[in-house]
Phi, psi and omega in degrees: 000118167267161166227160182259116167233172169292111159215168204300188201281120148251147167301161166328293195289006187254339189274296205313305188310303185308320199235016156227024153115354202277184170254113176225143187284138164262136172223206192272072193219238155203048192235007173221138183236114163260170145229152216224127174299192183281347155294322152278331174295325187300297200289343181276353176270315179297340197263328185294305172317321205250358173087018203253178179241128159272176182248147197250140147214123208282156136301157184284335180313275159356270174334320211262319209266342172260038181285350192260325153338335182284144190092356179216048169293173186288305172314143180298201200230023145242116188275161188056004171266174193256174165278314168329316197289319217275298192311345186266297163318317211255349170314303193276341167290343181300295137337290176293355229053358214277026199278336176264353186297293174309305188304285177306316164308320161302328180288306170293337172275339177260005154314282225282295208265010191294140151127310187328150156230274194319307213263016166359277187272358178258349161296304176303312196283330183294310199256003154323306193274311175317283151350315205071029195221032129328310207264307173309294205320306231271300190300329184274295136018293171299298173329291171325277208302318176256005111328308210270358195294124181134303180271089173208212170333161144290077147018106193265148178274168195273153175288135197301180322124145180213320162169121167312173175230055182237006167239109188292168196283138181112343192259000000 
């Protein structure tokens, strides 16, 4: 016998992991509804009490009836972009206004260079300026790049020095 509870928001890959036999924490919430046998429910009820998250791992029963879950993760209908990223973009086009500025310009670059080899960026740059969104490009362009500044590599502290060979030892 299952019974139905709530739980907080997972990701695709936290659903996906979850509906291929894996182990993923669960916690108390209200943007997904399972059902958890009387044992996880005993144990997801005791984690609940204490403010804490358990670790979930479905039955193949389970698995095959929470199929419908798949598709309604935190995530978009673009893989591998974050989500922050994609809202933050359409935040600041939005903000400058420039959202029918791109759409044509996206229609008109793809008109204009499909079939095109050499003459690309002297194409692009034509109907950029034809267009006027030289400046909307260059500011939104700027924008994008100091939002999105952060998410990439971690910054390594430089490695200590530990001693040289440029004195032989004794001098």
């Amino acid at each position: 016998m299952y019974h139905k509870v709530k739980i907080g928001q997972l990701s695709h890959t936290q659903i996906s992991r979850l509906l291929n036999g894996h182990g993923v924490r669960i916690s108390h919430g209200s943007n997904h509804e399972i059902e958890l046998s009387k044992e996880q429910l005993k144990k997801y009820m005791k984690a609940h009490e204490k403010g804490k998250a358990m670790t979930l791992t479905m039955d193949p029963f389970q698995m095959q009836s929470h199929q419908h879950l798949r598709g309604s993760g935190s995530g978009g209908s673009m893989s591998g972009c974050g989500v922050g990223r994609r809202n933050k973009f359409n935040k600041w086009v939005d903000t400058l206004g420039a959202r029918d500025v791109i759409n044509a310009g996206m229609h008109k670059a793809a008109s204009t260079i499909s079939g095109m080899g050499v003459g690309r960026r002297n194409k692009f740059n034509k109907w950029v300026d034809t267009l006027g969104a030289r400046d909307v490009i260059d500011s939104g362009m700027h924008k994008a790049t100091s939002t999105i500044s952060g998410f990439g590599l971690k910054k390594r502290k430089p490695r200590k020095m530990r001693g040289s060979a440029l004195m032989p030892a004794g001098y």
